[in-house]
One Martini backbone bead per residue (centre of mass of N, CA, C, O) as a GRO file, in nm:
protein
  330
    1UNK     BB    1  11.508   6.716   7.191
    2UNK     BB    2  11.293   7.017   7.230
    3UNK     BB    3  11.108   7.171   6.976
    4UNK     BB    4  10.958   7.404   6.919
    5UNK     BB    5  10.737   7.276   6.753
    6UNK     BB    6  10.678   7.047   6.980
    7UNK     BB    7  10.528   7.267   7.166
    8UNK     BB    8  10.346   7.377   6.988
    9UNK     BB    9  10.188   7.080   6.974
   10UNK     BB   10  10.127   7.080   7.285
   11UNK     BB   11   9.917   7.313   7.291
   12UNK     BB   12   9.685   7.154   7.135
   13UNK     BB   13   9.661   6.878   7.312
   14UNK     BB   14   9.683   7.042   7.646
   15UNK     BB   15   9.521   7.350   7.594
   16UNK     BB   16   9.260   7.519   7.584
   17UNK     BB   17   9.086   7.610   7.357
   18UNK     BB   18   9.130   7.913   7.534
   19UNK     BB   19   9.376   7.934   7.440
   20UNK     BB   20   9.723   8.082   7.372
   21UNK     BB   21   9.877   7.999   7.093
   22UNK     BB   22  10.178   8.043   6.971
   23UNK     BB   23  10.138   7.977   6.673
   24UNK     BB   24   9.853   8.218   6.683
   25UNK     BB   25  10.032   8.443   6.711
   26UNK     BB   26  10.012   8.810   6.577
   27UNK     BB   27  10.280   8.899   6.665
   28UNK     BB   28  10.523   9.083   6.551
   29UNK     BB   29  10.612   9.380   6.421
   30UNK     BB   30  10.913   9.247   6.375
   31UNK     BB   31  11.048   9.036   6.191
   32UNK     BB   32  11.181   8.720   6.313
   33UNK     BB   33  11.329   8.469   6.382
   34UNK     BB   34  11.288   8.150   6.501
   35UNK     BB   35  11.329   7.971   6.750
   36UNK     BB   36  11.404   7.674   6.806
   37UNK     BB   37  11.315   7.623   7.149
   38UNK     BB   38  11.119   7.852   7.149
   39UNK     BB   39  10.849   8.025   7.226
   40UNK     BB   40  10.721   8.344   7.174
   41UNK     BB   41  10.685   8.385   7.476
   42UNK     BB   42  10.973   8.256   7.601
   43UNK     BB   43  11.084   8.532   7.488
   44UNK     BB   44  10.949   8.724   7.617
   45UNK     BB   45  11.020   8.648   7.920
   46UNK     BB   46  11.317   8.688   7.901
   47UNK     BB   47  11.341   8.981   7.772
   48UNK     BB   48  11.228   9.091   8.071
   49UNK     BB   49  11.439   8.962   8.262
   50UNK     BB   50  11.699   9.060   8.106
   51UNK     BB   51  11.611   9.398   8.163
   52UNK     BB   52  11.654   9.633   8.331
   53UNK     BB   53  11.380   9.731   8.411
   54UNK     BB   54  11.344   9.464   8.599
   55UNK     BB   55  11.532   9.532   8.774
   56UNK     BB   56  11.498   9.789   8.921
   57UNK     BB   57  11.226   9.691   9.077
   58UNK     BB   58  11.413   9.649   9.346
   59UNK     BB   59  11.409   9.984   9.387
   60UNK     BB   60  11.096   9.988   9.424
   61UNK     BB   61  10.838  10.123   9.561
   62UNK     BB   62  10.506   9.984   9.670
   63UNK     BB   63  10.468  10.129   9.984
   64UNK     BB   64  10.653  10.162  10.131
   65UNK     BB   65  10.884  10.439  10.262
   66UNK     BB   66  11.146  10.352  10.374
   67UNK     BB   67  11.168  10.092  10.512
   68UNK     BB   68  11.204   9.936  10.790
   69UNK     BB   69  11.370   9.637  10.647
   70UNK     BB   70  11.361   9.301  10.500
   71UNK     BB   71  11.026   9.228  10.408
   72UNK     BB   72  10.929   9.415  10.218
   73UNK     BB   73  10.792   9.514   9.921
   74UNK     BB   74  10.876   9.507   9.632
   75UNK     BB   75  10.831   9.552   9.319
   76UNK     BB   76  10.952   9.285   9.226
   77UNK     BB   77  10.822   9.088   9.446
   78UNK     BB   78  10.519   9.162   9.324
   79UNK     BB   79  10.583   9.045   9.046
   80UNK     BB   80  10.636   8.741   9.126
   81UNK     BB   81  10.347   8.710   9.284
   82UNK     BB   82  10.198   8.729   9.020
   83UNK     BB   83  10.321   8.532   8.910
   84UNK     BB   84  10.257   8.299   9.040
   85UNK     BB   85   9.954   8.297   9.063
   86UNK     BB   86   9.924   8.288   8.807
   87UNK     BB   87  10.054   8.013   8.681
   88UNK     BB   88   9.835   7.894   8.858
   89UNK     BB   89   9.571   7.923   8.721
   90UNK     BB   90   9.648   7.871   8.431
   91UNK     BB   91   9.715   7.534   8.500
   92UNK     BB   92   9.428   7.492   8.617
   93UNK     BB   93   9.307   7.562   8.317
   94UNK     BB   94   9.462   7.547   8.085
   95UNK     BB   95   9.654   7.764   7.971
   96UNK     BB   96   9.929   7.974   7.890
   97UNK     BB   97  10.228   8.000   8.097
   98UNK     BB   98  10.415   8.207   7.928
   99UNK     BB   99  10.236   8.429   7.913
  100UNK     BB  100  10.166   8.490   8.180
  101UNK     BB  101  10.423   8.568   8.275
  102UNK     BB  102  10.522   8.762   8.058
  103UNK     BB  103  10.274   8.986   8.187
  104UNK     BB  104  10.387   8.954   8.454
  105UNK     BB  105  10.668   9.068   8.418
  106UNK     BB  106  10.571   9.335   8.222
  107UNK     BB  107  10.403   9.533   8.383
  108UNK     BB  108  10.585   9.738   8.565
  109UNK     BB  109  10.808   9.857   8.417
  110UNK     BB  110  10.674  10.145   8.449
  111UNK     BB  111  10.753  10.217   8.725
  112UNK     BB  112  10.787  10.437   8.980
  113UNK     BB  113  10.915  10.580   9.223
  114UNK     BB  114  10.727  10.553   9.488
  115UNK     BB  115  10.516  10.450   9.350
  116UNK     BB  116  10.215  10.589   9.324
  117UNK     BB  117  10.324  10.903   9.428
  118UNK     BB  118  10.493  10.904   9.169
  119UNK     BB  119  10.268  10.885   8.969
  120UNK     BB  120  10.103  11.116   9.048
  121UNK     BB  121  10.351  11.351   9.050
  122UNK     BB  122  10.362  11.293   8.741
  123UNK     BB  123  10.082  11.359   8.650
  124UNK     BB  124  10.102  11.634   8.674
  125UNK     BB  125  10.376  11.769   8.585
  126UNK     BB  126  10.280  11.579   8.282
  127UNK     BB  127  10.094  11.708   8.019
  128UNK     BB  128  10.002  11.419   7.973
  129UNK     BB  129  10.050  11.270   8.208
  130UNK     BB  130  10.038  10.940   8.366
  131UNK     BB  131  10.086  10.579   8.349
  132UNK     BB  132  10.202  10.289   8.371
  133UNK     BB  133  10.114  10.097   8.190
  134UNK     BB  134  10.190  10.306   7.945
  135UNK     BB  135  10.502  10.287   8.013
  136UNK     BB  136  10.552  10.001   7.999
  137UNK     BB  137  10.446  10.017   7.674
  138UNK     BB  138  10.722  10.187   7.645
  139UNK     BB  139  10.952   9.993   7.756
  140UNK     BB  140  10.907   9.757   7.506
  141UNK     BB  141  10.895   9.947   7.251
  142UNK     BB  142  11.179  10.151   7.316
  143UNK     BB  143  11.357  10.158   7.550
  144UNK     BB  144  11.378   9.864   7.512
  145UNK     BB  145  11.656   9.732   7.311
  146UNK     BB  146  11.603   9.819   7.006
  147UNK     BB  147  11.659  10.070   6.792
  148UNK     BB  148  11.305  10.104   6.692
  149UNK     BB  149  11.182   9.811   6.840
  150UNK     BB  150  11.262   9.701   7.058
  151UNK     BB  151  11.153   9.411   7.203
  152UNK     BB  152  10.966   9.260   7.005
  153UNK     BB  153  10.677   9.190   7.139
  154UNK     BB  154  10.376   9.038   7.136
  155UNK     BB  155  10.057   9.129   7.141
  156UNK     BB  156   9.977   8.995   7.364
  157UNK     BB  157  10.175   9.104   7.556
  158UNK     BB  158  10.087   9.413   7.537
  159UNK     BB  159   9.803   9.367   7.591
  160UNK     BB  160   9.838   9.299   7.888
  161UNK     BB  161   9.998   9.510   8.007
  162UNK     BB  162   9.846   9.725   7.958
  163UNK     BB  163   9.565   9.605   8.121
  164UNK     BB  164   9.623   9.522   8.377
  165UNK     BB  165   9.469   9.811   8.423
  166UNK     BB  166   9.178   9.928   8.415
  167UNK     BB  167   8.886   9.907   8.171
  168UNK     BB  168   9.004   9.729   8.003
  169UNK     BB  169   9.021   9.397   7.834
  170UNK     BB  170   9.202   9.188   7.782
  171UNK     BB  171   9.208   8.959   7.491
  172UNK     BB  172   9.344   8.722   7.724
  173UNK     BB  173   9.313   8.529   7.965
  174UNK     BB  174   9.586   8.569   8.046
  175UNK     BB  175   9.578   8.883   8.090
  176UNK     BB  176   9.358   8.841   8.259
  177UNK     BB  177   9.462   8.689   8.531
  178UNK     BB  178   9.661   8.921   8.585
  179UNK     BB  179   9.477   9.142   8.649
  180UNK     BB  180   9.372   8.992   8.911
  181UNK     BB  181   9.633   8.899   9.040
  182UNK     BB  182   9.770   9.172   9.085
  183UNK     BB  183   9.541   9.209   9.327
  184UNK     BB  184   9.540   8.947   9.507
  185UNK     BB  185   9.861   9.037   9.576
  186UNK     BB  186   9.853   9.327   9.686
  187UNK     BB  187   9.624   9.313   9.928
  188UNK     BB  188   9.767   9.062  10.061
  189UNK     BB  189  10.056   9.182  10.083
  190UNK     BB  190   9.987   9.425  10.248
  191UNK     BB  191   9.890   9.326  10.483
  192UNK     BB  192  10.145   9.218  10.608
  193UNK     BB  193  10.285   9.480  10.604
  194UNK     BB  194  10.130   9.605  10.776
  195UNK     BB  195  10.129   9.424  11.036
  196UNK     BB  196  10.412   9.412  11.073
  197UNK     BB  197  10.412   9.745  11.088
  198UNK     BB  198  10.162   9.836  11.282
  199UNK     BB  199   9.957   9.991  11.171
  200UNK     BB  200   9.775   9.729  11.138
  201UNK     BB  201   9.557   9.469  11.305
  202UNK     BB  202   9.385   9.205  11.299
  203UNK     BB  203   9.083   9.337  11.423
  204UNK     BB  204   9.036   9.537  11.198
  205UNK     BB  205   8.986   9.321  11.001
  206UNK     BB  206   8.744   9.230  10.813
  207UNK     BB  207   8.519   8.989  10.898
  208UNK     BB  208   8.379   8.910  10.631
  209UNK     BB  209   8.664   8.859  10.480
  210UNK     BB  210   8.777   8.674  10.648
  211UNK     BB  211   8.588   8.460  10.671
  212UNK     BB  212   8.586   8.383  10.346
  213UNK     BB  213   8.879   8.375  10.292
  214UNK     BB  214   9.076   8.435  10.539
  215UNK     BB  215   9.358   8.441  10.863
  216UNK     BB  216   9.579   8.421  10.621
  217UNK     BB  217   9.779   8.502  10.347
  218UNK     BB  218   9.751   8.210  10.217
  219UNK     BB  219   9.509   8.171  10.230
  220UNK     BB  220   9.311   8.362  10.092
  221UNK     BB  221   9.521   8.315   9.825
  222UNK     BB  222   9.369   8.043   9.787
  223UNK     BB  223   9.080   8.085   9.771
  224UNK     BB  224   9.136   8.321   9.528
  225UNK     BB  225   9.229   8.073   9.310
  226UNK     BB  226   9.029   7.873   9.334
  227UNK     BB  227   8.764   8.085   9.275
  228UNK     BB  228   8.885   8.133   9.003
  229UNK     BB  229   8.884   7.835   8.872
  230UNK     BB  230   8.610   7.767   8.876
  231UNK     BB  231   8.455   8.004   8.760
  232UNK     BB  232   8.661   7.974   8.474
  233UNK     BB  233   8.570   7.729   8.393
  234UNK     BB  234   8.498   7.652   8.061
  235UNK     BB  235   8.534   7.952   7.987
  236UNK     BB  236   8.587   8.284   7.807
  237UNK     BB  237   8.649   8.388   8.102
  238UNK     BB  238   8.745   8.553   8.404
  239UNK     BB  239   8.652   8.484   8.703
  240UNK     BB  240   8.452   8.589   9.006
  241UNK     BB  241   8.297   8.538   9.237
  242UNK     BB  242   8.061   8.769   9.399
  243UNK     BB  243   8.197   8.716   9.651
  244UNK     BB  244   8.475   8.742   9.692
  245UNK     BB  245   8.483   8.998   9.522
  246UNK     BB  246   8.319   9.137   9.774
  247UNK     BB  247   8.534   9.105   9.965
  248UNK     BB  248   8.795   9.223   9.815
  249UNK     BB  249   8.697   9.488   9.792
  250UNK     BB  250   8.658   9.551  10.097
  251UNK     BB  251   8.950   9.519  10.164
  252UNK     BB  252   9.046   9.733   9.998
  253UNK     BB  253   8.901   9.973  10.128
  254UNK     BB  254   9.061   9.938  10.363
  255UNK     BB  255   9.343  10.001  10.273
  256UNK     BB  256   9.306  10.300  10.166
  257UNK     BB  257   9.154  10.382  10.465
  258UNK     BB  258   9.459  10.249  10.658
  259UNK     BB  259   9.719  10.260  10.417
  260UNK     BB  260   9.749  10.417  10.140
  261UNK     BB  261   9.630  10.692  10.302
  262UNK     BB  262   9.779  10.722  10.552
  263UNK     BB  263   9.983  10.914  10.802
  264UNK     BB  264  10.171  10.657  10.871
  265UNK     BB  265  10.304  10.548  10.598
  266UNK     BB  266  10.241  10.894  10.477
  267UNK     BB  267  10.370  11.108  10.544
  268UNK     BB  268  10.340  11.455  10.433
  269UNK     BB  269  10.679  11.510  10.459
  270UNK     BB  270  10.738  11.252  10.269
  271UNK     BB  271  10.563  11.354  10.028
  272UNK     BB  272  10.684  11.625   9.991
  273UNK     BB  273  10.959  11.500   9.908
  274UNK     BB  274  10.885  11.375   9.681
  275UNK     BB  275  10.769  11.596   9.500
  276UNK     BB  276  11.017  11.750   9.527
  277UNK     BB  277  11.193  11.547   9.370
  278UNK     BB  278  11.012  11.480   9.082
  279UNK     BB  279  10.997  11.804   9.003
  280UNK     BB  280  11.289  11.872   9.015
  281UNK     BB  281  11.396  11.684   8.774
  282UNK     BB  282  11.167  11.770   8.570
  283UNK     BB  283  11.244  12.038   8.561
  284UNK     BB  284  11.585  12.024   8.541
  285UNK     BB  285  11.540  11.828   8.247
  286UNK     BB  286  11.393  12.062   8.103
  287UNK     BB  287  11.597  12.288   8.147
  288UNK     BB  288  11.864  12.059   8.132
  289UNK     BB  289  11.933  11.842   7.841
  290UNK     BB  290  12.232  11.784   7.876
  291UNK     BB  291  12.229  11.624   8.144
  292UNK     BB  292  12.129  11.395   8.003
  293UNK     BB  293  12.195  11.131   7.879
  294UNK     BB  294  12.270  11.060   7.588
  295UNK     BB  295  12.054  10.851   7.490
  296UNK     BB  296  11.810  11.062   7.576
  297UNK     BB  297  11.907  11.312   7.435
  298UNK     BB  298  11.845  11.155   7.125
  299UNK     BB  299  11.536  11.149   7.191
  300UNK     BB  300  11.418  11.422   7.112
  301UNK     BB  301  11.373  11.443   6.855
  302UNK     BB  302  11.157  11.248   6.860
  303UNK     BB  303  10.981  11.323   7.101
  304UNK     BB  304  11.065  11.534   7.301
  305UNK     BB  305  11.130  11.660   7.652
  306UNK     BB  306  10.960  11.559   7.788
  307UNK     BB  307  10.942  11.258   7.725
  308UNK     BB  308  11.222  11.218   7.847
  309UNK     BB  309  11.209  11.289   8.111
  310UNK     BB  310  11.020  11.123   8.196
  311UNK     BB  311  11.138  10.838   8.167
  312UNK     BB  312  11.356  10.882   8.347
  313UNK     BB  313  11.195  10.951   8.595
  314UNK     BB  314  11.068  10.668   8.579
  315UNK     BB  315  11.322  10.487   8.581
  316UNK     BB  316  11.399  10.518   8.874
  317UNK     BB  317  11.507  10.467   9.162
  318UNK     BB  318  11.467  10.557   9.489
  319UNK     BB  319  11.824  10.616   9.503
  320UNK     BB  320  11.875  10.759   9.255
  321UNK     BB  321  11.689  11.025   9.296
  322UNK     BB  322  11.817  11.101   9.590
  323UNK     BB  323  12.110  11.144   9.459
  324UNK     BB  324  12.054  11.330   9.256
  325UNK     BB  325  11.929  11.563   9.386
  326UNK     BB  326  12.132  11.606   9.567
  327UNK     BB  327  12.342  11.676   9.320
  328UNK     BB  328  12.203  11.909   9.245
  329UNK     BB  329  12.078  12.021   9.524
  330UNK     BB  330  12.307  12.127   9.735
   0.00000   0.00000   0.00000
């Protein structure tokens, strides 16, 4: 058998002097035992694979509004293909494969139905404005776990969590790994899923960035792993070479100016209809806080109702969203 300890002395023996040690973790915010066989990290990455928010994000969307087909990615997808990427460049770096998986699968479980325009659409009409990586580490802090604990995540765990998008940097290098993993990610997945279904063409796609990064999905992946890889070895930070990262940013802004922008892949009247979705629930459960389950409801006392309302309706999935929606607005 082998035991915690056991694990905790191999990762001083076997990872990177800049390595985040289980055993050097700053801990949970409430203390308690440790596992006999995992280490605080391998419990952090069990307790969010276990959470609902986790499940749920098999039924969010990523990019595509009710995409015709089974290959599109989902929230769920997008999140496994983060954690392979990141376990892979941590793994080739010796940093904690533990940490980076648990920061990459619970990066997003914060995110709202409908993808990024759900997310616009809850920060315009929620007083304080909405981010999902916020909401994520208010997922992680509250909503999912024991009442008053959360999940009692380790400190690690959600400052990754937090960073993994905006201008801070995680504190942790393997939380770095992940927030460029995410970027990786979904760039070069979203190509996938545009080719797929022809909004845009191979012939479309920058030259330049064809050229070095490669002209096809894996490579591409291969290509901006090993250029992490090679460009952070022996360093404190993680970093992309400047073509690489010069390049991968040319895709982004092609992706931005003809998929993720496109009024082909989001009809103005698709996304009309997501916004009066978004805005009627949560109008209509600010306006009638009785109407939400119990659990949500008697979060009132503590959050105020507006807080509690955004939750909701950040939680749903985009079918139950739907339902709901149809049920109340009949």
């Amino acid at each position: 058998m082998v035991l915690r300890e056991e694990l905790e002395k191999r990762e001083f023996e076997t990872l990177s002097a800049f390595a985040s040690k289980s055993a050097e973790s700053k801990g949970r915010d409430y203390p308690e035992k440790k596992c006999d066989v995992r280490t605080d990290y391998q419990r952090d990455r069990d307790r969010i694979i276990h959470s609902k928010s986790f499940r749920r994000l098999m039924h969010k969307t990523q990019v595509f509004l009710a995409p015709e087909g089974d290959h599109f990615r989902t929230r769920l997808t997008h999140t496994i293909e983060v954690s392979q990427i990141a376990r892979t460049i941590a793994r080739a770096l010796a940093l904690n494969e533990d940490l980076t998986e648990a920061i990459a699968l619970g990066h997003d479980l914060g995110h709202t139905p409908f993808g990024h325009n759900g997310e616009s659409f809850l920060d315009k009409i929620h007083p304080s404005g909405f981010s999902h990586n916020v909401q994520s580490l208010r997922v992680v802090e509250v909503l999912e776990g024991n009442p008053g604990m959360g999940m009692n995540l380790t400190k690690e765990v959600r400052d990754g969590i937090l960073n993994h998008t905006g201008p801070e940097l995680p504190v942790t290098l393997e939380g770095q790994v992940v927030k460029i993993s995410d970027r990786i990610a979904y760039i070069n997945h979203d190509i996938d899923d545009a080719l797929r279904s022809c909004v845009i063409t191979f012939e479309q796609l920058p030259k330049s960035a064809i050229d070095v990064l490669g002209n096809d999905h894996r490579t591409r992946i291969n290509t901006l792993v090993l250029d992490m890889v090679k460009s952070s070895d022996g360093k404190d930070i993680i970093m992309q070479s400047p073509e690489c990262k010069r390049q991968m940013d040319i895709l982004r802004s092609f992706m931005f100016e003809n998929v993720y922008c496109s009024g082909v892949v989001k009809k103005q009247e698709e996304l009309a209809k997501v916004e009066g979705m978004i805005s009627g629930l949560y109008n209509y459960f600010v306006e009638n806080p009785m109407q939400l389950p119990k659990e949500s409801y008697d979060m009132i006392a503590v959050y105020g109702v507006n807080e509690v309302v955004k939750d909701y309706v950040a939680g749903m999935t985009d079918r139950y969203a739907m339902t709901k929606y149809s049920e109340i607005f009949k």
